[in-house]
N, C-alpha and C positions, 0 to 999 in steps of 0.2 A: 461635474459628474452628479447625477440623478442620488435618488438615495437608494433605487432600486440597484443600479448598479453597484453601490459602493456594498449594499448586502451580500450581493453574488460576489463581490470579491472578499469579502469578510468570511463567506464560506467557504471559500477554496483556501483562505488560508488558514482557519480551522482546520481543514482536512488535512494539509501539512500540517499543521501542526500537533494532529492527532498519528498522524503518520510517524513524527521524529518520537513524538513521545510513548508511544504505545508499538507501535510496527517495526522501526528498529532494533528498540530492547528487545524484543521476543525473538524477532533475529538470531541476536548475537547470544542467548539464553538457550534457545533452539540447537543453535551452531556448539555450545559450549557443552548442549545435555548429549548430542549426538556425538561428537569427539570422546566423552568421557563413556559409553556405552562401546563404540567399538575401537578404544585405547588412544589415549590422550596425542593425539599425530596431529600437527599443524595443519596438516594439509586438509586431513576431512574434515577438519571446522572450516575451514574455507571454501572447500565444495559444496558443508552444508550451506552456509553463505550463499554462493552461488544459487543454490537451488532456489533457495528463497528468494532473490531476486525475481528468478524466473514466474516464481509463484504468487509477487506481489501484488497484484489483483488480486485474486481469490483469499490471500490472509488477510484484507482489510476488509471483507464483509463481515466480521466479526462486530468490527467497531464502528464501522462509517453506513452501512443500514439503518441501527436504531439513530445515528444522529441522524442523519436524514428523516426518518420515522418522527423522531421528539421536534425536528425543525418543522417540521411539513402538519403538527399535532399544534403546535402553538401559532399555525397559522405563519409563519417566518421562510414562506415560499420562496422568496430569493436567496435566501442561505442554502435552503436545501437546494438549490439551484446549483448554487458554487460548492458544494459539497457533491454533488449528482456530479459535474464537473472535472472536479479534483480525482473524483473516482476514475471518471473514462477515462481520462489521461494517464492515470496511474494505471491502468487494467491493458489500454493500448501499449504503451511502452513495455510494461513485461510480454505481454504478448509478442510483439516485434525483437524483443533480446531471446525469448525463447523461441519464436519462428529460426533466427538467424542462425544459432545455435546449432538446431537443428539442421538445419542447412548445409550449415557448415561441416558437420560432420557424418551427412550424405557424400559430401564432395570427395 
C-alpha cells in the first residue's frame, strides 16, 4: 500500500474517531439536556437519540469542515480525502435511516 493510500485511510479514521469522541458525547448530552427540559422520561432521551442519528450528517459539519480545512491548509490532501470520505458515508447513511423512516411511516 502506497502512502497516498495509507493517508486517505488515516483520515477516515480520524473522522471516526472525531466522530466517537466529539459526535456521540454531544449525542447523549443533547438527549440528556432535552429529557431534563420536558421531564426526566426515558423515553424522550431516546427519541432525542434517535433524532440525532437521523441528523448525523449535518451535526458533524461542526467538527470535520475545519479538519478538512486545517488538512487541505497543511497541504495533507489525502487526509482531507479520508476525511471528505468519512463524511459522505456518515451523511449517506443517516440520510438513508431518515429516508426509511420516513417511509415508513407514510405506510
Amino acid at each position: 500500500m502506497d502512502t497516498s493510500s495509507k493517508s486517505v485511510l488515516r483520515g477516515f479514521g480520524l473522522g471516526i474517531l472525531l466522530h466517537l469522541t466529539i459526535g456521540i458525547p454531544v449525542a447523549f448530552l443533547c438527549a440528556g439536556v432535552f429529557a431534563a427540559r420536558l421531564g426526566s422520561d426515558l423515553g424522550l432521551s431516546l427519541d432525542a437519540l434517535i433524532v440525532w442519528t437521523y441528523l448525523a450528517g449535518l451535526v458533524q459539519i461542526p467538527y470535520l469542515v475545519p479538519a478538512i480545512l486545517i488538512a487541505r491548509r497543511r497541504q495533507q490532501y489525502d487526509l482531507a480525502k479520508g476525511l471528505a470520505i468519512f463524511w459522505a458515508i456518515a451523511f449517506t447513511l443517516s440520510a438513508a435511516c431518515f429516508g426509511l423512516n420516513w417511509l415508513a411511516d407514510r405506510a
